[in-house]
N, C-alpha and C positions, 0 to 999 in steps of 0.2 A: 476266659476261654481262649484256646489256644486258637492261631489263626488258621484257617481252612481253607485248601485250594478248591477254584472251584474252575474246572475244566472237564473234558472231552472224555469220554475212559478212556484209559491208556494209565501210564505209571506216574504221571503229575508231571512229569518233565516238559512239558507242555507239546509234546509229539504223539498226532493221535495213532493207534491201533489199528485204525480202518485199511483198506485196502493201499495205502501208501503211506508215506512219510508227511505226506501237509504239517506245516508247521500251522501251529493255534495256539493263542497267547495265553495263557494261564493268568488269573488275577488270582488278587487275597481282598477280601474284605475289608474297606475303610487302608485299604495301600496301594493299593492301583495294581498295574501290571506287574508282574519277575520276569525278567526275558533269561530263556536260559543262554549259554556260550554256543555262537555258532558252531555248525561241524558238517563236517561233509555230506550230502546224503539228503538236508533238511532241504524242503520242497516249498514253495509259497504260490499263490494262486497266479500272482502277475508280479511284474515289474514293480510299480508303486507299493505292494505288501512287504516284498523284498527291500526295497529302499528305506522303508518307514521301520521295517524291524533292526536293520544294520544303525540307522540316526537313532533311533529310540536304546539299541542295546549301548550306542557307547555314552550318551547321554548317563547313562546308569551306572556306568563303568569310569565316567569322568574323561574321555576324549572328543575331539570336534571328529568329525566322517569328510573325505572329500569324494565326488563323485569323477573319477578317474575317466570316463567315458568306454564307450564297447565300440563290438561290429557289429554292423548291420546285416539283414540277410540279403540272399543274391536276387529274392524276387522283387523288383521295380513297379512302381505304382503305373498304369498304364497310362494317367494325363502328365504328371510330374516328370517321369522317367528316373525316378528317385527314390530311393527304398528308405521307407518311415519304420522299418519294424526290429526293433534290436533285437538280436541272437546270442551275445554274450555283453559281461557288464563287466567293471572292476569299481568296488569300492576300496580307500585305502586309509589310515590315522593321518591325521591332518600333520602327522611330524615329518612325514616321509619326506624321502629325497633327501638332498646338501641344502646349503644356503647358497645363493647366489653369489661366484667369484667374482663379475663386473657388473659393476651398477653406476647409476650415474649420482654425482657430487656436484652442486654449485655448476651445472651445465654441461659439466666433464664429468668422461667413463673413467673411473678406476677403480683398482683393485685392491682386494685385503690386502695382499703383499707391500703394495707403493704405499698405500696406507691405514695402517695397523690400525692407529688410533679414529680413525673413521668408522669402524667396525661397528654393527647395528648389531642389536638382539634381535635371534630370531627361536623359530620354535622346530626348525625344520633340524633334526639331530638321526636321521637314517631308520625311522621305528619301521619296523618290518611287518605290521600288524594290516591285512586286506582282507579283501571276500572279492572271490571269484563266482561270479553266479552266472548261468547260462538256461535259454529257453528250449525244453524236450518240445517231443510232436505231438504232446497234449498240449501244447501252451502253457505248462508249467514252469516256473524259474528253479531250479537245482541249485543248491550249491555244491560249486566243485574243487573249490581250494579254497583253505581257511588256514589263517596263523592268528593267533589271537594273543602271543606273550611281546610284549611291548620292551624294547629297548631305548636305554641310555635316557628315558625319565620315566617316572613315575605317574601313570593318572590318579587323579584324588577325584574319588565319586562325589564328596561333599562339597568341589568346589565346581563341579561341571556349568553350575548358571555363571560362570565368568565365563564361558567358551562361547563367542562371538555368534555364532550359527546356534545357539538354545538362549541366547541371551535375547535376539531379536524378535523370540515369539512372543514375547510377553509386552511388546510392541502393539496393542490393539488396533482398532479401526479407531475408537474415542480416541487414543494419543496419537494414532498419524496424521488425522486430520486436527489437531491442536498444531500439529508440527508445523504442516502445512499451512495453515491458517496464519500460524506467527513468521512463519517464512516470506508468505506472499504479503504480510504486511512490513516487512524490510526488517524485519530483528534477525541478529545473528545467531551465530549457531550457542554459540555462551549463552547468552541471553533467553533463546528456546530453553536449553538445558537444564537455565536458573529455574525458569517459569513454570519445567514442569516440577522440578523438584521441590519447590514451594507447594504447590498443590499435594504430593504427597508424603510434605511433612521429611523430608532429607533425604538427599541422595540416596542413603542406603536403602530406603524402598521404593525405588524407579525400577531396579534389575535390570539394568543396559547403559551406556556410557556415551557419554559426548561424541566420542567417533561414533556409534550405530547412528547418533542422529545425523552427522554428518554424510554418512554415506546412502543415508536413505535420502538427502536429500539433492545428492550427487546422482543416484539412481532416477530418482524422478525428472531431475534436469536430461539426462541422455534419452529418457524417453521421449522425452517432450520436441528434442533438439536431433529425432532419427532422421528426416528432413532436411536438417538447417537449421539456423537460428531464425532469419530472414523470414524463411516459410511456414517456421512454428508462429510467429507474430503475425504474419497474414492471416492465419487461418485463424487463428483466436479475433480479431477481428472482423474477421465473414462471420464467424457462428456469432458473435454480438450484433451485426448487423440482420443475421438471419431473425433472434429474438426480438429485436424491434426494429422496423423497416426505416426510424428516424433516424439512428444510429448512421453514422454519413464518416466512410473511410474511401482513399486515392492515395495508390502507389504506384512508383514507376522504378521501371528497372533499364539496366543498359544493355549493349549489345550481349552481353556474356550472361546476361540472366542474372545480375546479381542487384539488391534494391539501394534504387539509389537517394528517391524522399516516398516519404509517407507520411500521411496527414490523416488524422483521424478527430473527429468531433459526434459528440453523443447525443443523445435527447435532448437531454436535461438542459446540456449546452445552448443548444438551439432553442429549445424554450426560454431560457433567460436573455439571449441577445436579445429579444422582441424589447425586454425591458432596459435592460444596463448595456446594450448596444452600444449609444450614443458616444461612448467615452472609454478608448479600448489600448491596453500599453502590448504593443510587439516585444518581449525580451528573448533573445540567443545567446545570452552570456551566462545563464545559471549553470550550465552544466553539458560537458562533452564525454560521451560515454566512451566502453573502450575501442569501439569502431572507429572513434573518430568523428562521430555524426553528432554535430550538436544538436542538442533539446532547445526548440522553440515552441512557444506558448502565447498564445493570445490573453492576456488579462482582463479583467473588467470589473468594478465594484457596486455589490447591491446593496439595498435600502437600510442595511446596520453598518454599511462601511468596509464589509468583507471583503477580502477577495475572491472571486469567483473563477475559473476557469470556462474561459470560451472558445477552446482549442491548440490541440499539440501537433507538432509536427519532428518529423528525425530530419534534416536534409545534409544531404553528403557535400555539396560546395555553396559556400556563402556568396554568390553573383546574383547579379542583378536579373538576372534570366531565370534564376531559383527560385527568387522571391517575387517576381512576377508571377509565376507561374503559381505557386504557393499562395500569394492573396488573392487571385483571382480563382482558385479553386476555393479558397476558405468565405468569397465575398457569395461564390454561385451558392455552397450551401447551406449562405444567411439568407437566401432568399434575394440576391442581390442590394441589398439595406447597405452601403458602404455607413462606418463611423462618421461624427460629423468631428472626431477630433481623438490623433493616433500620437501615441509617445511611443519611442523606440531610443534604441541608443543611437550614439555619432558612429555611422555607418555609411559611405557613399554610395554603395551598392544598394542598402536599404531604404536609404533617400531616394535615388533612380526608379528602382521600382513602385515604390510610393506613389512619383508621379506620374507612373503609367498605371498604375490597378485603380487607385485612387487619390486620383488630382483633384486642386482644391478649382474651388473654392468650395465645394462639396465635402470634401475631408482636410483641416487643419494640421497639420504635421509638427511635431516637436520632439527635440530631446530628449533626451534625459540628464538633469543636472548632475545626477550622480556619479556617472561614470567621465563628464567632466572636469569634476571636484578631484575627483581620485587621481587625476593626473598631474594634478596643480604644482605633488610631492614630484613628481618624476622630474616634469621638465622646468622646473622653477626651484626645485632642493638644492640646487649647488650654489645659489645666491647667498651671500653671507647673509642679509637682512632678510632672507625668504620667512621667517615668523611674522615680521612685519608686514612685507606684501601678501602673504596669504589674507592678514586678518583685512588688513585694506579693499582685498578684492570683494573676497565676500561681505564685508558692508555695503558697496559700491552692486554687485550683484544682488544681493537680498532687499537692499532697503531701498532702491529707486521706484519710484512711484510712475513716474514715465520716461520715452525712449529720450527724452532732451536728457532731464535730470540724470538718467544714467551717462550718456555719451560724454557730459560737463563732466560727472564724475570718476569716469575711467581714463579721460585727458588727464587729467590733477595727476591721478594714480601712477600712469605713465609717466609723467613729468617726475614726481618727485620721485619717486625710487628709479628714475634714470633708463627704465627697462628699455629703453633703444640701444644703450651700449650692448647688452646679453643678445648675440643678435641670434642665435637659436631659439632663445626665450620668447626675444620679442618678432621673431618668425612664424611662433605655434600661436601666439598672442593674436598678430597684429597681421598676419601674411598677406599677402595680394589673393592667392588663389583659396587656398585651406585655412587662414587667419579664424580664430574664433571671435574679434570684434567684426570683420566684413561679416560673419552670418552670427550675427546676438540676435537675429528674428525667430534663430530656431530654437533658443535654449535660456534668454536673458527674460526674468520675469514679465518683467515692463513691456515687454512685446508681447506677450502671449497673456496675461494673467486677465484680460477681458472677455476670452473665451471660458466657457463651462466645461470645468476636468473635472467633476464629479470630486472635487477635495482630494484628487490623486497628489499628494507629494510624492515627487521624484524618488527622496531616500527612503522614504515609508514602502515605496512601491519594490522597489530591490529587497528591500528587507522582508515583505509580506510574500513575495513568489520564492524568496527562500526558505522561507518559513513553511509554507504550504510542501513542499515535495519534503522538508527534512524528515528522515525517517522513515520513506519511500524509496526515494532514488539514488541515486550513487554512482560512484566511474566508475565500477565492475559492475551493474546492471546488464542486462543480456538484454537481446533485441526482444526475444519472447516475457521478458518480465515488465517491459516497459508500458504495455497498455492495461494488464491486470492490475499493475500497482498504480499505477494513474485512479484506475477507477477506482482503487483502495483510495488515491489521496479525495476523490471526488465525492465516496461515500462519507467521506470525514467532513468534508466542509458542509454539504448537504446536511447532516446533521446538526452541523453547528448552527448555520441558518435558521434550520426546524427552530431547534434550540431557543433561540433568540428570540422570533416569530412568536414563540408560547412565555417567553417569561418579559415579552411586550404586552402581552395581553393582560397577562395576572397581574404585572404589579406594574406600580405608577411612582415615576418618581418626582420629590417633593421641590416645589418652587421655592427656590434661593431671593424673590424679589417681588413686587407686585406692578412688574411690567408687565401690559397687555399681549404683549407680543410671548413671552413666558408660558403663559395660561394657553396662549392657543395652541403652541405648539407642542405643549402636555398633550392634549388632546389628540395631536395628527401624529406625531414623529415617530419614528421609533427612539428607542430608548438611545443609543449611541449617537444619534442624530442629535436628540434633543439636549444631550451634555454639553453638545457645540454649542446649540442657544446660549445654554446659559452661564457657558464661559466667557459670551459675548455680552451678557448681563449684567456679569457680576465685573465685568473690566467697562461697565460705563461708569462706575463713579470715577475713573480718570479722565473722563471727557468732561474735556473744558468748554462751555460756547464763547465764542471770543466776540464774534459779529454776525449779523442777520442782516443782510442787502436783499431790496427788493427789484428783479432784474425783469420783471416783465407783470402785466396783469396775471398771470398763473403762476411764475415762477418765484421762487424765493431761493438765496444764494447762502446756507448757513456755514463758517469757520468753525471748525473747533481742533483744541489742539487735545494731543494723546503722547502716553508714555510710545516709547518706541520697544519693541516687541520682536524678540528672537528666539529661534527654535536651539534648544539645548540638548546637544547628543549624548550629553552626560545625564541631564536630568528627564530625559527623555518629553521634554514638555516645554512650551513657550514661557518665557522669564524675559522681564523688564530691564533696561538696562537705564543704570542708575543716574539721573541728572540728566536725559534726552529725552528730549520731544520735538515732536511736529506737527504741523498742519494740515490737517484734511479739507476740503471742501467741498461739500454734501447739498446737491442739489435738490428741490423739494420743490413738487410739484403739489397747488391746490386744490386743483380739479379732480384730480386720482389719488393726491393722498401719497401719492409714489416717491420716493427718495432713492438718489442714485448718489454714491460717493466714489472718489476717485482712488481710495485703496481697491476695487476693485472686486473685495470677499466676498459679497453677493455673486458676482455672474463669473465667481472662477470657481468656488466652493460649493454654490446654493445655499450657500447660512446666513442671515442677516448679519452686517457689522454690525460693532456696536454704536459707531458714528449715528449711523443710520436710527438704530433705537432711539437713540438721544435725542435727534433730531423731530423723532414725532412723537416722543416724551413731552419735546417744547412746546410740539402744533399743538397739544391735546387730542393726537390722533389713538382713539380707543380701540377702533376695529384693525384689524389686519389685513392690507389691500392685497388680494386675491394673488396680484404679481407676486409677493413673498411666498407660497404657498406652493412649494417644489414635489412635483405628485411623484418625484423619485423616491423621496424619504418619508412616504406616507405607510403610516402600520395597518389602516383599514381599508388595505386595496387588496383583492384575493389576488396574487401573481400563479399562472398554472406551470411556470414551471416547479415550484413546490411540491406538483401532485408528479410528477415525473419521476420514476424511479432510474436510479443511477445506472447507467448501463454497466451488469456485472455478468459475464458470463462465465462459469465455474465449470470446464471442459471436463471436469471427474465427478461430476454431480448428476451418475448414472440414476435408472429408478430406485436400484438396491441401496443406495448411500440415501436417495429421499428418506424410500423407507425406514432405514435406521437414523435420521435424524428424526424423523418424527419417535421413533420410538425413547429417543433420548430424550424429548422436547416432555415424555411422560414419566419416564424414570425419573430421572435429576430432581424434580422434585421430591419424589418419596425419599429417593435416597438423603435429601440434607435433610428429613424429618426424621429419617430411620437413624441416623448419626446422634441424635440429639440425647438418645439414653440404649441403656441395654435393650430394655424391654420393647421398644422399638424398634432395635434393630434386629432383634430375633425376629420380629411379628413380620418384617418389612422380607428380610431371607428366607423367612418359610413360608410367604408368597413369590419372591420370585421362585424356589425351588418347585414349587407346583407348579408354575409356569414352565422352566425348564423339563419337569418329567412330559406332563401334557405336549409339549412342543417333541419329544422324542417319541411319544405317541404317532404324533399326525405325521413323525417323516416316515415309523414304520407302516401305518397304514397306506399313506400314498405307495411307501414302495410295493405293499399287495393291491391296491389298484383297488381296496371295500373297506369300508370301516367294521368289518365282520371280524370275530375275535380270531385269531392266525398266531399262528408262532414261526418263530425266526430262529435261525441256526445259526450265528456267524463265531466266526473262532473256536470253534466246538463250543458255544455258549448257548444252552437254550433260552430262549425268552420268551415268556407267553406273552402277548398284545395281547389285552382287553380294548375293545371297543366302549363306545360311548354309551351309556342304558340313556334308557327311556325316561329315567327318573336322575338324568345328568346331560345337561348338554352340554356339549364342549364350548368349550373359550374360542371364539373365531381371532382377537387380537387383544396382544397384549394390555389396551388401555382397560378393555372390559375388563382382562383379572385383575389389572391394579385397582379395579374400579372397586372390586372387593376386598381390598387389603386398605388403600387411604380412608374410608369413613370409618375406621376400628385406629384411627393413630391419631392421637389428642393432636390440638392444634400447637406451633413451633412455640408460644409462649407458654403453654402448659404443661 
């Protein structure tokens, strides 16, 4: 059967008969609209009809539309003083006009002429092709000038979906907020691109290009940033702090209004210092954004070993008055709780302040070995034997057991590689003021490794806070991206935690020995904890006992010796060095059962040495005295910051965007079961298509104000609305229709 228009009386041309020209769209059956060729005379009810029929007709005709702008009329709104009501319009083909004679190149204006070969393609080629439309004193739009033959190219109707303004609508809500979603988690614009076109199966059915994603996400940035950058980050902050009242942000700005630190810490944050408090690493050296405002962060590690974040800060100048000011705002909103032990990097400023926020002996202060290490190449690489002295130092650094043994062995060092000739070298070395031997209290094992770091190594800790932002943060990060993405990296490690937390529960992993000290800590540890055991287990058949002296009625004095033991940045794990050993001396107390040894790994780790095992291997000590038993690393302790959700606030997560995720939260599932065969997907489309007609239903009864049967006229279209009988009740929400479409769809394996 041949196709049937179906329009207005009048002669099909889609201009009705009635008392005027009203233009009315003509459809065909199963083809959608025909728009006929503008022409003078054609009348539209308002502005937006006239708009939508000009995009719509060159859509069909294969040209983009641009909206050229009008005049306004002379009557002024009486509060504004400003007249909102256009009186004429110009639409024109997106070819019009020349191309631009100066543009800018590599920072410089030039021109075609200067240079030819710089020449861009453009599409702007002179087409003479507009619509003039203007509004009578019916409030009707006219058209009043019209050229519709196109010059010096061609439109192709069949390729109009590559014309950038039709290409974008097929941009949904589901694929903006995918965009978005993978934006705000740090993926680029490639990478978005890849992602969605994986999902549908190749580029060629996405229908829009790398650039539209690009610039929709350029559009959303200038949204965001009409303000500022500065004040777009504030306020995203306020509305998190408005969603939960624990959320705890401090900024300060300078005379000129412009900000100069901001500190910001979340719930969740504050709920775990209660716990992992104790033992906190200050780092400023991960990352300076393009302001110039370096990223600092509070570190801290929980009961798997993780890293956790317990606050960020932007601050504009690294002094000692900054970081004043910066820990004592970050101490007031731990509830006053200073650390009982803080690692930072070699910073004089950060040192100073330290011992004004918090002075010891109340908070222990140290280094970071890492960023000492790193220097060793700089100011010790011009030495011819620098291979030598490197590997020297750090034996001397790593393997000293106390502050003698070290100082005997960095003499030696000094002496035979002569470092007092190098006298730069042995300036940064050795100096009266800044020397790193006058302060080895702040950074040499031997001096600090009696205190409790929670098993923080120095290099692991650089490598873990870079770890944690990668894929987050970046030096082109904006001031407004930097706390959503934070709580993006926050939501991740919380996860992992969870994670952890549930596969400590279910599975238990298997004892390598039949030490008592093994078995019990199966029971308490968590799982990453208890690895450490029992690497400390499985390295006692290298202890040796040499001798047992009895130094008091309680006391007993036991030797033994052990392979000597370094951390390998290659194999990423401690390895034996071949033909060394040394002596421990493991004191054992008989009253408590308690054993204390002079490497220290007990009260700088929390994990028993293996000395130590050994030691009450010999006594016949069966039980595990209470003192081993670190309620840091325990899996059957409820921590509440666990129940704490991560502070995320989603500034475009109006009610309408709830709404439609819920409604996706019901679709997606039908949908990958209606994928799974024909017959399903037919079953699956001729419920939602019930859903869609029903839903065009209820907007035309809302718009008659009854659910009484009515009919509509719109585009010279009649439509009769039936209402809802007696013996049908309407669908109130979508899950109810699916609700009648999924029990009729065999299940995903059938």
């Amino acid at each position: 059967m041949e196709d049937e228009d179906i329009g207005g009386p009048g002669d099909g041309d889609g201009v009705s008969t009635n008392n005027s020209d009203m233009y009315t769209t003509p459809t065909k059956r199963n083809k959608g609209p025909v728009l006929p060729a503008p022409y003078v005379g054609m009348s539209f009810a308002n502005w937006e009809a006239l708009n939508n029929y000009f995009r719509s007709y060159g859509e069909q005709q294969g040209f983009g539309v641009v909206c050229m702008g009008g005049n306004k009329s002379g009557v002024k709104d009486s509060e504004t003083g400003k007249s909102n009501s256009l009186r004429t319009y110009v639409w024109r083909c997106e070819c019009h006009g020349r191309p631009k004679y100066r543009r800018m190149v590599n920072g410089r204006v030039v021109t075609c002429v200067e240079e030819p070969i710089l020449k861009r393609k453009t599409k702007k080629c002179s087409c003479p092709v507009m619509l003039y439309g203007a509004r009578t004193k019916e409030n009707l739009w006219v058209v009043k000038s019209v050229v519709t033959e196109h010059l010096n190219h061609i439109p192709t109707p069949t390729k109009s979906n590559h014309i950038s303004m039709f290409r974008v609508r097929k941009i949904t809500q589901t694929i903006l907020k995918q965009i978005e979603n993978d934006h705000d988690s740090g993926a680029p614009v490639a990478q978005i691109f890849n992602n969605l076109a994986g999902r549908r199966n190749g580029v060629e059915n996405i229908g829009f290009t790398k650039k539209d994603v690009h610039n929709i996400l350029n559009r959303r940035m200038r949204l965001r940033l009409r303000d500022g950058d500065a004040v777009a980050m504030i306020n995203y902050l306020d509305k998190m702090t408005k969603d939960n009242q624990k959320n705890f942000h401090l900024h300060r700005l300078d005379k000129t209004g412009k900000l100069q630190d901001v500190m910001w810490v979340d719930a969740c944050s504050r709920a775990a210092y209660e716990y992992f408090g104790d033992v906190v690493c200050f780092d400023s050296t991960y990352l300076t954004n393009k302001y110039e405002l370096p990223f600092s962060n509070f570190v801290g590690v929980n009961h798997h070993g993780q890293t956790i974040l317990l606050g960020c800060a932007l601050v504009s100048h690294e002094t000692a008055e900054t970081f004043v000011r910066l820990f004592r705002a970050w101490l007031s909103c731990m509830g006053g709780k200073a650390p009982a032990a803080i690692m930072t990097d070699q910073d004089a400023a950060m040192r100073k302040a330290i011992r004004i926020a918090m002075p010891m002996p109340k908070t222990r202060h140290r280094w970071c070995m890492w960023h000492i290490m790193q220097k060793l190449s700089r100011k010790l690489g011009s030495m011819t034997d620098f291979p030598q002295i490197k590997v020297a130092l750090q034996n001397v650094i790593y393997n000293s057991l106390t502050p003698v043994e070290f100082e005997e062995a960095w003499a030696e060092v000094v002496e035979t590689f002569k470092l007092k000739e190098a006298k730069e070298s042995y300036k940064w070395l050795v100096g009266i003021d800044h020397g790193l031997y006058n302060q080895r209290e702040m950074w040499i094992p031997a001096y600090v490794k009696h205190i409790f770091w929670a098993g923080m190594q120095t290099t692991q800790r650089v490598e873990s806070i870079n770890s944690f932002f990668d894929g987050y943060l970046k030096k082109n990060t904006r001031l407004y991206q930097f706390a959503p993405r934070y709580c993006k990296a926050m939501e991740s490690r919380a996860n992992d935690e969870k994670a952890a937390d549930v596969n400590c529960c279910r599975f238990t992993r298997s004892l390598v020995g039949e030490f008592a000290v093994e078995r019990k800590f199966q029971k308490l540890y968590t799982d990453a904890k208890f690895v450490e055991v029992q690497i400390q287990c499985m390295r006692v058949c290298y202890v040796t006992p040499i001798t047992s002296k009895v130094v008091s009625d309680v006391e007993v004095e036991h030797t033994v010796s052990d392979k000597v033991w370094v951390w390998s940045k290659f194999l990423r794990k401690e390895i034996s060095l071949a033909g060394r050993k040394r002596i421990y001396v493991v004191m054992f107390n008989k009253e408590t059962s308690f054993a204390k040894c002079d490497c220290k790994h007990f009260e700088c780790h929390g994990i028993m040495c293996r000395h130590i095992i050994k030691v009450l291997d010999v006594e016949d000590v069966e039980n595990v005295p209470a003192g081993y038993i670190v309620d840091r690393w325990r899996k059957d302790i409820q921590r509440k910051h666990t129940l704490v959700k991560v502070a995320y606030h989603d500034p475009e997560k109006t009610e309408e965007v709830k709404r439609y995720d819920r409604i996706m939260n019901v679709v997606e599932p039908a949908a990958i079961r209606g994928s799974l065969s024909e017959q399903k997907l037919d079953l699956v489309i001729e419920g939602i298509m019930n859903i869609v007609l029903r839903l065009d239903e209820s907007d035309a009864l809302s718009a008659f104000g009854d659910n009484e049967a009515g009919a509509l006229t719109s585009g010279g279209i009649r439509m009769a609305i039936v209402g809802p009988t007696t013996h049908q009740a309407p669908l109130t929400n979508l899950q109810t229709a699916l609700g009648m479409i999924l029990p009729h769809l065999p299940p995903c394996n059938g």
